[in-house]
C-alpha positions in Angstrom: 93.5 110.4 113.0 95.2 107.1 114.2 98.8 107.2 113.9 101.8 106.5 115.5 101.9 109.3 118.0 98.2 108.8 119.6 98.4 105.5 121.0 101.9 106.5 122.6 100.9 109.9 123.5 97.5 107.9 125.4 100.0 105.3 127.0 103.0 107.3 128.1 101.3 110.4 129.2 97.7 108.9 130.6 98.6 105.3 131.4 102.0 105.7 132.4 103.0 109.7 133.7 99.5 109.8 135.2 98.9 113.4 134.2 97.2 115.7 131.5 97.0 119.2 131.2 93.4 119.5 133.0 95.1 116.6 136.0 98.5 117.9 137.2 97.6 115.9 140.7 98.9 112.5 139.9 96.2 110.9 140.8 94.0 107.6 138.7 90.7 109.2 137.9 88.0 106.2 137.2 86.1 107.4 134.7 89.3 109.0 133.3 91.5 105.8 133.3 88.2 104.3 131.2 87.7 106.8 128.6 91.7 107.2 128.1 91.7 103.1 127.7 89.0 103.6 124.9 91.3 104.9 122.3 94.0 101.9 122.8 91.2 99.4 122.3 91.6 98.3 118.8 95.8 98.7 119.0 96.4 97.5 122.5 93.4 95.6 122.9 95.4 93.2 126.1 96.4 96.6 127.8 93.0 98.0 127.4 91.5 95.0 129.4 94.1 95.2 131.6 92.9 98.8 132.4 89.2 97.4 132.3 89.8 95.3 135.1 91.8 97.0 137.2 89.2 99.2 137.6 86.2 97.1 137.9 88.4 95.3 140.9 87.9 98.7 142.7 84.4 99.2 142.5 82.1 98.1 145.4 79.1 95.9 145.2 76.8 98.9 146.2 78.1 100.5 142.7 80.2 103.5 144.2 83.8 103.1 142.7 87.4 103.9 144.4 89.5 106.5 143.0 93.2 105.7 143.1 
């Protein structure tokens, strides 16, 4: 299932555009930026950290998170 296309699809339309067909707002969804980083983690696994952190630096010590 892992071919050329997925990890580019994932990056250039998720990572990058910021949109899907179910998102057309723009917007970074947390939980979506998290699940989306999942499939790059074995081939990208720097840009999936990357993506780890940034969202873990916009979560609040009472648990509630900050979507972007």
């Amino acid at each position: 299932m892992v071919n050329h296309w997925l990890p580019y699809q994932v990056y250039a339309c998720r990572m990058i555009a910021r949109t899907a067909f179910y998102q057309a707002s723009s917007a970074f969804g947390f939980r979506d930026q998290l699940q989306d980083s999942l499939s790059l983690l074995l081939l990208e696994p720097k840009l999936a950290r990357e993506q780890l952190l940034n969202a873990a630096a916009r979560q609040f010590p009472e648990g509630n998170v900050q979507h972007w």
